[in-house]
Steps between C-alpha positions, in 0.01 A plus 500: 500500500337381124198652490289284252209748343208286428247779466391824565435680810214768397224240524167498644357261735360319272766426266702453835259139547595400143878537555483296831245233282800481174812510712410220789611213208863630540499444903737223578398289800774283533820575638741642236766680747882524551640507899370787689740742595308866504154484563212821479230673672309732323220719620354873399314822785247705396378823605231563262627461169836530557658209547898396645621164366760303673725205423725361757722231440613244776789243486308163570796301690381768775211747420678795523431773242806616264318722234180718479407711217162751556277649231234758523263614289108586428264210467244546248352102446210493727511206843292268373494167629645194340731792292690635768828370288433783219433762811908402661638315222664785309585712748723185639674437188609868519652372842644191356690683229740679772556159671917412533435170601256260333265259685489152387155471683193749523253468824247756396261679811176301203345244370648264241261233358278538809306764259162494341694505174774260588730833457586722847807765509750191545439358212500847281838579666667136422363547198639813421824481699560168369546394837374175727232719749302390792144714582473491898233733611345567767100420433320277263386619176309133396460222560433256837718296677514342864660621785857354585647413807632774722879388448750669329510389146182300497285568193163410297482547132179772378298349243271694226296374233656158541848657489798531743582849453713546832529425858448644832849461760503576830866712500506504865302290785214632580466775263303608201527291194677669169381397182798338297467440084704452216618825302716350201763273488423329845325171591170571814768248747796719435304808531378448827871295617628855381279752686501287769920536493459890494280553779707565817298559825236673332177402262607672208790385305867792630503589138146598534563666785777709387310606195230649654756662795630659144181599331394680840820698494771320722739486201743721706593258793449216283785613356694514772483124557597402222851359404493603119466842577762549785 
């Protein structure tokens, strides 16, 4: 996968802020994307400050996984929050380099534009990757919104400072919300169509749910299901 290098990774906190602040202008938020035929999960385990990456690619006609690549290493940027893309970011792009198959879509386990700085994980790997990405996660970060309907696929946009930087969507009846914004290179309606299209019977989107069955060290019978490697 191109790896674009927009700057340096030996940063402090601080500077961190200021990269989110100068790089949000380059976050596309319409749709600029080609059909959809491999689409991503990404997601990263610690214990302590060692930290596995994951990357598991699914075909979208059917959500089932036909590449993973896996990258460990020490963490040294501190979790702070509203940064947590300079804490995982690297180590995934070490991930993304042994890829055979490349995504044409990006659901990160993050916030997109649903950020205090209009800049989450989603949009520093669409950025980066040059790739239309989706942040799903899991809690808010800002923002306020209503609650939707318990249906599947019913939704309610979250508002901040007289923005709409996302939306909540209820994956599943009667479940938790997720928290759905744009990345790069992807409108808020098609983001939330496309999570919505890659959750299965669970909250969480299956390429989600693979990544993390990766990052917590199920690589080995992933394997084993999947068709590119048999």
């Amino acid at each position: 996968m191109y790896i674009k290098d927009l700057h340096s990774w030996a940063i402090t906190p601080g500077e961190a802020a200021q990269i989110q602040n100068q790089l949000r202008s380059q976050i596309i938020d319409e749709d600029d994307l080609d059909e959809i035929q491999f689409v991503a999960g990404m997601d990263i385990g610690f214990k302590g400050n060692l930290a596995r990456s994951s990357i598991v690619v699914l075909r979208y006609s059917d959500l089932e996984p036909v590449d993973l690549a896996v990258a460990e290493a020490t963490v040294s940027f501190p979790y702070v929050p509203g940064l947590l893309s300079f804490r995982e970011t690297p180590l995934l792009l070490e991930a993304a380099k042994k890829l055979r198959t490349e995504p044409d879509l990006i659901i990160a386990d993050g916030h997109g534009l649903a950020h205090p700085r209009r800049f989450g994980i989603a949009c520093h790997l669409g950025l980066i990757l040059d790739k239309p990405a989706i942040g799903c996660a899991k809690s808010r970060l800002c923002g306020t919104y209503n609650e939707p309907g318990n249906g599947k696929g019913a939704s309610e946009h979250i508002h901040d400072k007289g923005e709409i930087i996302g939306a909540v969507l209820r994956s599943r009846s009667n479940v938790n919300v997720v928290y759905v914004s744009v990345g790069h290179r992807v409108s808020l309606k098609t983001a939330i169509e496309l999570t919505l299209s890659c959750c299965n019977q669970y909250r969480i989107p299956e390429t989600t749910r693979y990544a993390h069955k990766v990052a917590s060290g199920e690589s080995v019978s992933l394997v084993q299901q999947m068709s590119i490697f048999n």
